[in-house]
BASE-588980 format. One record per residue (C-alpha): x, z, y; residue in one letter; residue number from 1. Coordinates in nm, 3 decimals. Example, Ala and Ser with C-alpha at 12.3 -4.5 7.8 and 13.67 -1.06 7.14 Angstrom:
BEGIN
FIVEX        X        Z        Y  rest   nr
FIVEX    1.230    0.780   -0.450     a    1
FIVEX    1.367    0.714   -0.106     s    2
This chain:
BEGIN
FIVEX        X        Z        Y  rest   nr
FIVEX   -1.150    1.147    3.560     x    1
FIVEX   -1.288    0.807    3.519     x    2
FIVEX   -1.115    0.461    3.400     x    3
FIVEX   -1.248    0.152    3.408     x    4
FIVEX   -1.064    0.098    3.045     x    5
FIVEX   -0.963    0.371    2.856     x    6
FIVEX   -0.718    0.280    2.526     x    7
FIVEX   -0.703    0.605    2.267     x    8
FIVEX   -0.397    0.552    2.093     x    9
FIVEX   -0.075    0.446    2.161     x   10
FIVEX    0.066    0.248    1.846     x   11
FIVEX    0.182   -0.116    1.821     x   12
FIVEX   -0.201   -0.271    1.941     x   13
FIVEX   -0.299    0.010    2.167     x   14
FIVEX    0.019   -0.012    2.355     x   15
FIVEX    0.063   -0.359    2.394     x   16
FIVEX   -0.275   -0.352    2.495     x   17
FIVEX   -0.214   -0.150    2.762     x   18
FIVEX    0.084   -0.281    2.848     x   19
FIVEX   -0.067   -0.655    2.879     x   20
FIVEX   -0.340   -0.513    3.125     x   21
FIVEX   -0.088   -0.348    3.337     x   22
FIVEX    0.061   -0.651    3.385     x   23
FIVEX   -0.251   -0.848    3.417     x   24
FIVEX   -0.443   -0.663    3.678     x   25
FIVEX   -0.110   -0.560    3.864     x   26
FIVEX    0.099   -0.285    4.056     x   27
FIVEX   -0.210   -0.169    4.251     x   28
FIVEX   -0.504   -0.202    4.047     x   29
FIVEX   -0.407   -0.154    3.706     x   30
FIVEX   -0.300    0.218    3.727     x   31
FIVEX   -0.611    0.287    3.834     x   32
FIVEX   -0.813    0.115    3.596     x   33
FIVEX   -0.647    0.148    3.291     x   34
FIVEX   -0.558    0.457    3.068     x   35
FIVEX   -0.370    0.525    2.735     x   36
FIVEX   -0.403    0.848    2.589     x   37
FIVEX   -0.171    0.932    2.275     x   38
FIVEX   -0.042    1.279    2.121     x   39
FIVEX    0.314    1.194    2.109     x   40
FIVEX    0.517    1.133    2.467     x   41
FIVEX    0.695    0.870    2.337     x   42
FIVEX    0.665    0.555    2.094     x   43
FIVEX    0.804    0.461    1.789     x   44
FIVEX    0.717    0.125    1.597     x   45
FIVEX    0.536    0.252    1.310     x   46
FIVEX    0.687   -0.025    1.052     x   47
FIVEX    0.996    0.171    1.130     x   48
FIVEX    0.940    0.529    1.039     x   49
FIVEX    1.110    0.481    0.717     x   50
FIVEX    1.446    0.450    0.866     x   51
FIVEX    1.380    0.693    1.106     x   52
FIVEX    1.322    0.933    0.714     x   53
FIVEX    1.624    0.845    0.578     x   54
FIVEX    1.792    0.880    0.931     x   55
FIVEX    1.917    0.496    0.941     x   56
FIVEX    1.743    0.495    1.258     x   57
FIVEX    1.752    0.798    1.574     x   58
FIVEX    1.446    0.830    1.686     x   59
FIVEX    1.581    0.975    2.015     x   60
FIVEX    1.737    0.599    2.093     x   61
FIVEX    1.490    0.427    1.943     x   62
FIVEX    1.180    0.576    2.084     x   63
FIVEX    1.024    0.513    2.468     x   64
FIVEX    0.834    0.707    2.676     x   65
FIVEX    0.520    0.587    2.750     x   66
FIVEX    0.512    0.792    3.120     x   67
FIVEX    0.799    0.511    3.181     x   68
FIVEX    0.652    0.236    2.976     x   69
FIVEX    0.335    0.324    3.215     x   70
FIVEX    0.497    0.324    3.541     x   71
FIVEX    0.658   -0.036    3.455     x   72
FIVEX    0.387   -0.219    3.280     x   73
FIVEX    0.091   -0.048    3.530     x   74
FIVEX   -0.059    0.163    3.351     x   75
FIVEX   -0.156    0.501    3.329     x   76
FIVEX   -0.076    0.774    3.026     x   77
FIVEX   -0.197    1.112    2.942     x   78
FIVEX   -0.072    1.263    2.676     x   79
FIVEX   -0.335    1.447    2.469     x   80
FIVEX   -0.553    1.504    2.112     x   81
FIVEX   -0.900    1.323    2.122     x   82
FIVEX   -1.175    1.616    1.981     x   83
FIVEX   -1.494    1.484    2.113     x   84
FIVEX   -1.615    1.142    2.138     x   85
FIVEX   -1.980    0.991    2.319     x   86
FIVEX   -2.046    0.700    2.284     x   87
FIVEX   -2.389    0.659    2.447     x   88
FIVEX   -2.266    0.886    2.743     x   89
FIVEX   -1.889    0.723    2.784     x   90
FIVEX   -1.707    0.967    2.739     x   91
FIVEX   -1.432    1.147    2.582     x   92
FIVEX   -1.287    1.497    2.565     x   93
FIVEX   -0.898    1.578    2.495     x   94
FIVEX   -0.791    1.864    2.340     x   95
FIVEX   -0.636    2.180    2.547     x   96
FIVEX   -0.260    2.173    2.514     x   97
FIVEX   -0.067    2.484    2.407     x   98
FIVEX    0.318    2.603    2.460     x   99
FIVEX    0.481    2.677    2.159     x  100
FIVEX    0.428    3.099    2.234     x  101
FIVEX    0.057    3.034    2.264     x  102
FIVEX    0.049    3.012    2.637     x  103
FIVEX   -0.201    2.747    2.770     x  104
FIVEX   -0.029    2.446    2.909     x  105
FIVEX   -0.307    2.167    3.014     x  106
FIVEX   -0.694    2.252    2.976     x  107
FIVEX   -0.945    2.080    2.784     x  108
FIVEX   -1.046    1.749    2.994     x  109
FIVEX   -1.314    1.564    3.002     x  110
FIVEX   -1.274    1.168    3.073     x  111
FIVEX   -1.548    0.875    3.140     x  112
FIVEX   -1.497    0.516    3.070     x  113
FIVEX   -1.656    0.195    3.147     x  114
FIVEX   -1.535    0.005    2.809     x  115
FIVEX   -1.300    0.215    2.554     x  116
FIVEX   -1.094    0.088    2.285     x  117
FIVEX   -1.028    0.319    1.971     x  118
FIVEX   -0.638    0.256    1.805     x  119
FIVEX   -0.628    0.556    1.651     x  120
FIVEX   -0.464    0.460    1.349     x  121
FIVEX   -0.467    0.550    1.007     x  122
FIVEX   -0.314    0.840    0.759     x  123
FIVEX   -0.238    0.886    0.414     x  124
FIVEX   -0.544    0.875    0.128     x  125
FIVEX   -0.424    1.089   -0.149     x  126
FIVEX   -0.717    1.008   -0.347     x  127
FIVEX   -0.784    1.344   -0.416     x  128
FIVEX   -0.485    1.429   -0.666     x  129
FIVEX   -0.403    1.747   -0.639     x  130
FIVEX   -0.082    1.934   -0.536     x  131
FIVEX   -0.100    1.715   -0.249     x  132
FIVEX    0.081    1.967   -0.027     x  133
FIVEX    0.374    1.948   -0.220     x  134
FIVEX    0.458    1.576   -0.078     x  135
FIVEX    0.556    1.485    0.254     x  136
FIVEX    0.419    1.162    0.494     x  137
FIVEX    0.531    0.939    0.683     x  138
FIVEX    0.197    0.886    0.936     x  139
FIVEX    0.431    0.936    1.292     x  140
FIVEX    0.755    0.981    1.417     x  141
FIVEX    0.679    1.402    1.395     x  142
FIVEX    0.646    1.345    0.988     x  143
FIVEX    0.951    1.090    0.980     x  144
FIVEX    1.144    1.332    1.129     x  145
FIVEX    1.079    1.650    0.956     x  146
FIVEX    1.149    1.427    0.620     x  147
FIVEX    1.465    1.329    0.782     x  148
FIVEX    1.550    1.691    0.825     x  149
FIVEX    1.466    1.801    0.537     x  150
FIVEX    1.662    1.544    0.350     x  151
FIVEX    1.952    1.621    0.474     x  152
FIVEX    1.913    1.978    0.351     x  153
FIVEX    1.919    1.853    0.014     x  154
FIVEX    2.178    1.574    0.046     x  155
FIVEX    2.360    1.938    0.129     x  156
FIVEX    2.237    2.145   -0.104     x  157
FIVEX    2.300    1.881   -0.382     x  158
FIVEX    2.648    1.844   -0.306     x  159
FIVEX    2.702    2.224   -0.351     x  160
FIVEX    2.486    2.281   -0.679     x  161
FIVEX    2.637    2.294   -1.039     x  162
FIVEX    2.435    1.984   -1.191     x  163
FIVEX    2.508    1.791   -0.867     x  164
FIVEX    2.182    1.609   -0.918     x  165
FIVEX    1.931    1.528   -0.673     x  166
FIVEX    1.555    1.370   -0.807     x  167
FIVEX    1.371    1.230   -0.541     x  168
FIVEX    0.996    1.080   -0.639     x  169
FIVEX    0.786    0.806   -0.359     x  170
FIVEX    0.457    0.737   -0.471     x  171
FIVEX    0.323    0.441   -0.393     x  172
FIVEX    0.493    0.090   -0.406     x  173
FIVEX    0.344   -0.069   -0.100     x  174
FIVEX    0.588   -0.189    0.194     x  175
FIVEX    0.664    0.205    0.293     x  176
FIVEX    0.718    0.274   -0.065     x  177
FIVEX    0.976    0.014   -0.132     x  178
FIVEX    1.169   -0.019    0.189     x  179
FIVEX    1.168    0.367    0.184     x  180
FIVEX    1.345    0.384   -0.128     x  181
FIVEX    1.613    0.101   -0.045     x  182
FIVEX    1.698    0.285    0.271     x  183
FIVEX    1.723    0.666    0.091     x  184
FIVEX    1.970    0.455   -0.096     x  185
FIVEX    2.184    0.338    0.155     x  186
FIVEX    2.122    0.681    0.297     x  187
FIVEX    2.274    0.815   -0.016     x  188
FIVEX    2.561    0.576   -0.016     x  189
FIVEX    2.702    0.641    0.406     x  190
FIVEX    2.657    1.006    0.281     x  191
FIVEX    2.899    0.968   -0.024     x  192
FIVEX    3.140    0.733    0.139     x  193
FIVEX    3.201    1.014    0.390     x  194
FIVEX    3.212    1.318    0.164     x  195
FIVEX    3.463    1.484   -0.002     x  196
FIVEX    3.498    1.422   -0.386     x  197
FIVEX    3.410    1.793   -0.467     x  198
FIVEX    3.112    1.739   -0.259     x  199
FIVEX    2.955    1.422   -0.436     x  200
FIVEX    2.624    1.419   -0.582     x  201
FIVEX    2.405    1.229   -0.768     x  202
FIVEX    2.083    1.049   -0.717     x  203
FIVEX    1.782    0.942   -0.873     x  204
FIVEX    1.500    0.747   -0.683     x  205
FIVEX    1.165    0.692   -0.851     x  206
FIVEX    0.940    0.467   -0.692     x  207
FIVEX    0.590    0.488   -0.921     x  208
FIVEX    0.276    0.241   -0.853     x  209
FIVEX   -0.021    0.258   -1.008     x  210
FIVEX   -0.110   -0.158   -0.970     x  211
FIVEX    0.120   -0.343   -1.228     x  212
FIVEX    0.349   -0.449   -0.973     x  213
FIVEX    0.517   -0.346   -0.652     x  214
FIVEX    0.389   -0.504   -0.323     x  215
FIVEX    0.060   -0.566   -0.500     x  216
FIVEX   -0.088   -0.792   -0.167     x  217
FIVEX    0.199   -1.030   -0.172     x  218
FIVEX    0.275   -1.333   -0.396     x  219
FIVEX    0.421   -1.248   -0.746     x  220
FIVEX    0.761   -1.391   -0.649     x  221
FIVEX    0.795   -1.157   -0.345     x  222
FIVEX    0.709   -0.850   -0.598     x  223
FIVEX    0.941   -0.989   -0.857     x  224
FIVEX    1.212   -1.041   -0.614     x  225
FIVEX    1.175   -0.689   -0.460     x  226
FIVEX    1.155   -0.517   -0.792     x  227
FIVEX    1.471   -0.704   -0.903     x  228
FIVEX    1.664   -0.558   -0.570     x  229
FIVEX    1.531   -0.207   -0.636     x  230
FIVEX    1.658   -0.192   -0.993     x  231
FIVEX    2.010   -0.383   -0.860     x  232
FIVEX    2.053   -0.036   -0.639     x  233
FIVEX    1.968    0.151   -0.901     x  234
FIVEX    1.615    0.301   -0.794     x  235
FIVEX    1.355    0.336   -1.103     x  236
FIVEX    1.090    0.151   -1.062     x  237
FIVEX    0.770    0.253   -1.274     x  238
FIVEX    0.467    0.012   -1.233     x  239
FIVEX    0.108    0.056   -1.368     x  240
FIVEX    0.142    0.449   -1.353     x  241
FIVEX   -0.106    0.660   -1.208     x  242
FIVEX    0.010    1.019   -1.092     x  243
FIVEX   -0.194    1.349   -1.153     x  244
FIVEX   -0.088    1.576   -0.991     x  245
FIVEX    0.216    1.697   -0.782     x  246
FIVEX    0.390    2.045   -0.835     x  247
FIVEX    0.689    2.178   -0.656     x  248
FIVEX    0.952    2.080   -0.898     x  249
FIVEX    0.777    1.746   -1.070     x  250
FIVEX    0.527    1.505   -1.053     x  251
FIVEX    0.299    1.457   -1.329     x  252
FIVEX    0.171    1.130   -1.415     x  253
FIVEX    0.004    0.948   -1.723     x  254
FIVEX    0.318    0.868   -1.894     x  255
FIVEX    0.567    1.160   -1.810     x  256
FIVEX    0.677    1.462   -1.594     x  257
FIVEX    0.907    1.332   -1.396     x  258
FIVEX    1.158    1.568   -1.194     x  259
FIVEX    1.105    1.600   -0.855     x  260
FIVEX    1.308    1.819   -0.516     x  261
FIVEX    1.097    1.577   -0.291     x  262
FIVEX    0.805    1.371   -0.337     x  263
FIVEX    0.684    1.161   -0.050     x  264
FIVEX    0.311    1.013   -0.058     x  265
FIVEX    0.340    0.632    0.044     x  266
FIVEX   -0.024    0.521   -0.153     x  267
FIVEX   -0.299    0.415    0.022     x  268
FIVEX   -0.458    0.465    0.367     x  269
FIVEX   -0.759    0.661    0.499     x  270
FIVEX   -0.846    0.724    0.868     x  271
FIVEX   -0.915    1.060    0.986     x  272
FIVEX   -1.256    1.252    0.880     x  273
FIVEX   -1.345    1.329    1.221     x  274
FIVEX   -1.417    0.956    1.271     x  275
FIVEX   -1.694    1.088    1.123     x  276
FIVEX   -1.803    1.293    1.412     x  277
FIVEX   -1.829    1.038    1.673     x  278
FIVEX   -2.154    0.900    1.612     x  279
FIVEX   -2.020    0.534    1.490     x  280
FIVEX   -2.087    0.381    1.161     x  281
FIVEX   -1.726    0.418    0.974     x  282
FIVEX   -1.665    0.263    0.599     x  283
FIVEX   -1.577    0.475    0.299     x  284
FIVEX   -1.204    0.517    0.440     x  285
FIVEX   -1.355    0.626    0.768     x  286
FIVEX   -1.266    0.328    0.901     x  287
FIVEX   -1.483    0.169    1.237     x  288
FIVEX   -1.700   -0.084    1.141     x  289
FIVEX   -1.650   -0.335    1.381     x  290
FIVEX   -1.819   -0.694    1.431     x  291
FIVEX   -1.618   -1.047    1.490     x  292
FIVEX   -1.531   -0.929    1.879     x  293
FIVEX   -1.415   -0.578    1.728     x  294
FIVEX   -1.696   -0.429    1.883     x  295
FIVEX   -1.888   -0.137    1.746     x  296
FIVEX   -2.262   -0.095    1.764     x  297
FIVEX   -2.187    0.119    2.083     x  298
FIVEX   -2.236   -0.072    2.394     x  299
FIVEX   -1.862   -0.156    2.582     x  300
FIVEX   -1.682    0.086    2.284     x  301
FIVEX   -1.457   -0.160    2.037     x  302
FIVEX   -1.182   -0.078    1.769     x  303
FIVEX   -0.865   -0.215    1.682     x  304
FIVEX   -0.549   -0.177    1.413     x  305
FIVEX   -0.576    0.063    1.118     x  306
FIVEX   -0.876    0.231    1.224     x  307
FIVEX   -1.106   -0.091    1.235     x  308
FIVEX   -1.280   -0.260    0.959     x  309
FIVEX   -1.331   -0.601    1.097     x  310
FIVEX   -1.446   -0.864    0.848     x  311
FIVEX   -1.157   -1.138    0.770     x  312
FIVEX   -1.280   -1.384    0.515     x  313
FIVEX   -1.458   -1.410    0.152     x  314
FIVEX   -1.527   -1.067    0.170     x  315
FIVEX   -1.230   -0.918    0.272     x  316
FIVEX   -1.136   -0.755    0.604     x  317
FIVEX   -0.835   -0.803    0.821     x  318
FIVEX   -0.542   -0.590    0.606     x  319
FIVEX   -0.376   -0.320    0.850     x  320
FIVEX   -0.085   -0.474    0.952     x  321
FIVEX    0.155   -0.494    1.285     x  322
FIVEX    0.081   -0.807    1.300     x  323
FIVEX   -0.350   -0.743    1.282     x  324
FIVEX   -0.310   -0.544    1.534     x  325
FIVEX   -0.043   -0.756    1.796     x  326
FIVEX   -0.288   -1.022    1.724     x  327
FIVEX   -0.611   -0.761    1.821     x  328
FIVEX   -0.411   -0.666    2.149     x  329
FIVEX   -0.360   -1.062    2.253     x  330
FIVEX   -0.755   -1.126    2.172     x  331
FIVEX   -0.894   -0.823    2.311     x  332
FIVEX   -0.680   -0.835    2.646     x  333
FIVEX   -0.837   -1.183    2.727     x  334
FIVEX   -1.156   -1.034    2.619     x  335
FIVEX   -1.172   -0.722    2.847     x  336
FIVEX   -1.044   -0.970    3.119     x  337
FIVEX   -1.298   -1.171    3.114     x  338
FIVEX   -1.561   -0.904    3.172     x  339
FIVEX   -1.377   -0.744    3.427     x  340
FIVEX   -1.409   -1.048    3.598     x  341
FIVEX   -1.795   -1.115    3.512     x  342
FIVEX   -1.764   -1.384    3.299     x  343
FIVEX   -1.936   -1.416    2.941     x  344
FIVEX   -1.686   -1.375    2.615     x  345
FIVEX   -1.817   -1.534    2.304     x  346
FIVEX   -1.535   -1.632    2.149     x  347
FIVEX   -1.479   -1.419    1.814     x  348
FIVEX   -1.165   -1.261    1.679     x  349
FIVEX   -0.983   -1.494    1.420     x  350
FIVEX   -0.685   -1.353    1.235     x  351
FIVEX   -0.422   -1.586    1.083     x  352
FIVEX   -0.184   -1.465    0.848     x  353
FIVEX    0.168   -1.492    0.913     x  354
FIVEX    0.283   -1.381    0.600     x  355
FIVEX    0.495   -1.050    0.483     x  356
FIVEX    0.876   -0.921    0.546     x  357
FIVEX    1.002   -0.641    0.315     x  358
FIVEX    1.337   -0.500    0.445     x  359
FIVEX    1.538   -0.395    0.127     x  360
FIVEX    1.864   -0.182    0.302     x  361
FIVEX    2.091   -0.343    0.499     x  362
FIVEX    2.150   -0.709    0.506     x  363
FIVEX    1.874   -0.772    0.256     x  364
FIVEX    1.483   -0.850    0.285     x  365
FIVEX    1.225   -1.055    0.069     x  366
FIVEX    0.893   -1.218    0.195     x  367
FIVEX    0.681   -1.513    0.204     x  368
FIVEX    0.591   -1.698    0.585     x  369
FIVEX    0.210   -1.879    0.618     x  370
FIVEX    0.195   -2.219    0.785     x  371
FIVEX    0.472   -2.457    0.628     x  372
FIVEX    0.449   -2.811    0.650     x  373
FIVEX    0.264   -2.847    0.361     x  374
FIVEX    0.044   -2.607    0.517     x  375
FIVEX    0.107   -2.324    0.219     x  376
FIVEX    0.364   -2.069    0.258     x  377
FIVEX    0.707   -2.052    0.174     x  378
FIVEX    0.952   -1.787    0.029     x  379
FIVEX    1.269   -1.620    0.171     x  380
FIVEX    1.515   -1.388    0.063     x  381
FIVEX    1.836   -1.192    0.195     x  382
FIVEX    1.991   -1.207    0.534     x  383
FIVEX    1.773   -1.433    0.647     x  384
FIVEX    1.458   -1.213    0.558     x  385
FIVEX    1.668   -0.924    0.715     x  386
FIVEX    1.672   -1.101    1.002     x  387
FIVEX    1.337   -1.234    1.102     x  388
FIVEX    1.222   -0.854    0.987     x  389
FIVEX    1.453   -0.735    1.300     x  390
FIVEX    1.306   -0.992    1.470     x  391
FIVEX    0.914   -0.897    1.405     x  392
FIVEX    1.093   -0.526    1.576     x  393
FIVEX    1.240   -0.663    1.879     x  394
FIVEX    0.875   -0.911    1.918     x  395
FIVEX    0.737   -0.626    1.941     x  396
FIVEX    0.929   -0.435    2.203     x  397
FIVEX    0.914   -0.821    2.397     x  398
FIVEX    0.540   -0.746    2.443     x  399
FIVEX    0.598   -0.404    2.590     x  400
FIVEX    0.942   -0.460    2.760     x  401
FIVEX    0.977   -0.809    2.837     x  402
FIVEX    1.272   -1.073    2.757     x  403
FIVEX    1.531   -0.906    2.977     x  404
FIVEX    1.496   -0.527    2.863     x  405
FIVEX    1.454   -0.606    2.477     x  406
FIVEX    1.778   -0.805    2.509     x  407
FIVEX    1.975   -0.509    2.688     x  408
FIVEX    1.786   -0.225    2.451     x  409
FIVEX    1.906   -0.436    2.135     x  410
FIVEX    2.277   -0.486    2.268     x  411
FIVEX    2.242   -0.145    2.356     x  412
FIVEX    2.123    0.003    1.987     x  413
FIVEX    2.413   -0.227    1.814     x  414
FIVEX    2.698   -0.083    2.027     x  415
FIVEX    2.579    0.263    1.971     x  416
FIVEX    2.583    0.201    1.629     x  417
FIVEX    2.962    0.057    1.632     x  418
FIVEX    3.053    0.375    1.798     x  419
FIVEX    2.876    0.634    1.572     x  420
FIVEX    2.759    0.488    1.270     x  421
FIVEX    2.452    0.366    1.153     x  422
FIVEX    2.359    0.687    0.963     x  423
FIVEX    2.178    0.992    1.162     x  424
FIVEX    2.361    1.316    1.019     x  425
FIVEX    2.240    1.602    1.226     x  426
């Protein structure tokens, strides 16, 4: 098989990427041209796999198909597990898909591109502490789920035991980290509210970060303010403490052993090690190294999102956020336009920072917005902050859906919750 423009990855950039191509080159052409390849059949906003954990969110409402998300935005999809990757010759190699029993479902396949775009994403970096198979992830919908699952088999099992106690441990007090722990809270609460008082439990939520504050790349006041929520629902919050090592029943860390039934690892990113492999230069997180068009030394190969390390300003390098890589999709769509066409594109990649939006459980959110009148940024807090952090969601599904079928999916998702609640129980 050969594409014209093959995308590997199918997260918030590499699908809107696709999906603005689709568009662009039309019913006709752009199936034809234009390929997506992910591992999953169906897409989930990453910012959101938190909720999906601690079941505030069903993944089976919330998530779309990218065959259908193909078929409407013109585009194709394969689903599939990139093992092989050549540069110099164009092209790539998919892993050979297997049925559950070990029967052989889809062959290995070999596909050629013209110009390919790596969005492969990022995982955890568990800086090499060990006992790190002890803690769960939250890297896809797959992990969120299994957490979710698992979770409720403790809410249960909680409820039952004689100390009625249930110590739950999230290292790592970036974003995931904090709005993980505010929504295992209001988790915690629909679960009580609904139980029987013989079947109540307790609950302890530990959030620990090594930096001295939470939300370490925001401003102060966002941390503060965040912090302050988090100890209002009663979630410890330890700062400055540096875990050593995770065991099945505790984590240890430089002040204290502190219980643990679940730990979940929310510290840090690192791509994946077979980055490595692919004959591209790649940073010390395996990261792409990518120039100001997001290019990599490889001739008509670029890289985009969490997996790219493209150069920002002073020093630093464009932070792997949603909205790094919406902005990425919008610059690199005009890009591979433009060559399609034959025309030169010399125009570099620019981010500007929009500023940060922690949601903190329902009807609550902290964060700062870039580009005020004064030109600075500016602070927000509550439902307002809740709000335009639902909003940054349904922007989102705008670039892959358009006005009219965001508006009907979102009026859709708040009359299913009327009807059966906004928790996920089974």
């Amino acid at each position: 098989m050969h594409y014209d423009i093959v995308i590997v990855g199918g997260g918030a950039g590499g699908l809107e990427l696709a999906s603005k191509l689709g568009r662009a080159f039309g019913r006709r052409a752009g199936p034809e041209k234009i390929l997506l390849i992910d591992r999953s059949p169906f897409h989930i906003w990453k910012p959101t796999l938190h909720e999906v954990a601690a079941g505030t969110l069903n993944p089976q409402q919330e998530g779309l198909s990218y065959s259908i998300l193909a078929r409407s935005n013109h585009f194709s999809f394969v689903m599939g597990e990139l093992t092989a990757f050549d540069p110099a010759a164009k092209k790539l190699t998919l892993k050979e898909v297997h049925h559950p029993n070990g029967g052989l479902i889809i062959p290995e396949r070999n596909i050629s591109f013209s110009r390919c775009v790596l969005a492969v994403g990022c995982g955890s970096n568990f800086f090499g502490t060990p006992g790190s198979e002890h803690a769960y992830v939250l890297e896809n919908a797959q992990d969120a789920q299994n957490f979710h699952t698992h979770l409720l088999n403790l809410f249960a099992r909680a409820s039952y035991s004689q100390d009625k106690l249930l110590n739950v441990v999230i290292v790592g007090g970036g974003a995931t980290g904090v709005e993980l722990s505010a929504e295992m809270m209001e988790a915690y609460h629909e679960i009580q509210e609904n139980s029987g008082s013989g079947q109540r439990f307790r609950i302890n939520i530990t959030l620990i970060e090594a930096a001295p504050r939470i939300l370490s790349g925001l401003p102060e006041k966002v941390s503060a303010q965040a912090t302050q929520a988090l100890r209002q629902k009663r979630i410890n919050v330890l700062t400055a403490t540096k875990v050593l090592e995770i065991f099945p029943d505790k984590v240890q860390t430089d002040q204290d052993a502190i219980p643990a039934d679940v730990v979940v690892w929310a510290a840090g990113i690192k791509a994946a090690d077979r980055n490595r492999e692919y004959g591209l230069p790649v940073n010390r997180i395996n990261q792409f190294e990518v120039n100001r068009q997001l290019q990599t030394p490889a001739e008509g190969v670029y890289a985009m999102g969490d997996c790219a390390a493209c150069e920002w300003e002073s020093g630093k390098f464009v932070p792997a956020r949603a909205q790094a890589a919406h902005q990425q999709a919008d610059y690199l769509c005009g890009l591979l336009k433009a060559y399609e066409k034959g025309r030169d594109f010399t125009e570099p990649f620019v981010y500007k920072d929009s500023g940060s939006l922690v949601s903190l459980g329902n009807n609550h959110g902290v964060g700062n917005l870039m580009g005020s009148l004064s030109g600075g940024s500016f602070f927000i807090e509550g439902l307002i902050a809740k709000y335009m952090y639902m909003s940054l969601h349904l922007m989102h599904h705008k670039a892959i859906l358009g006005y009219t079928k965001t508006a009907l999916l979102a009026l859709a998702r708040m009359a299913q919750k009327r009807v059966s609640g906004r928790l996920k129980l089974h």
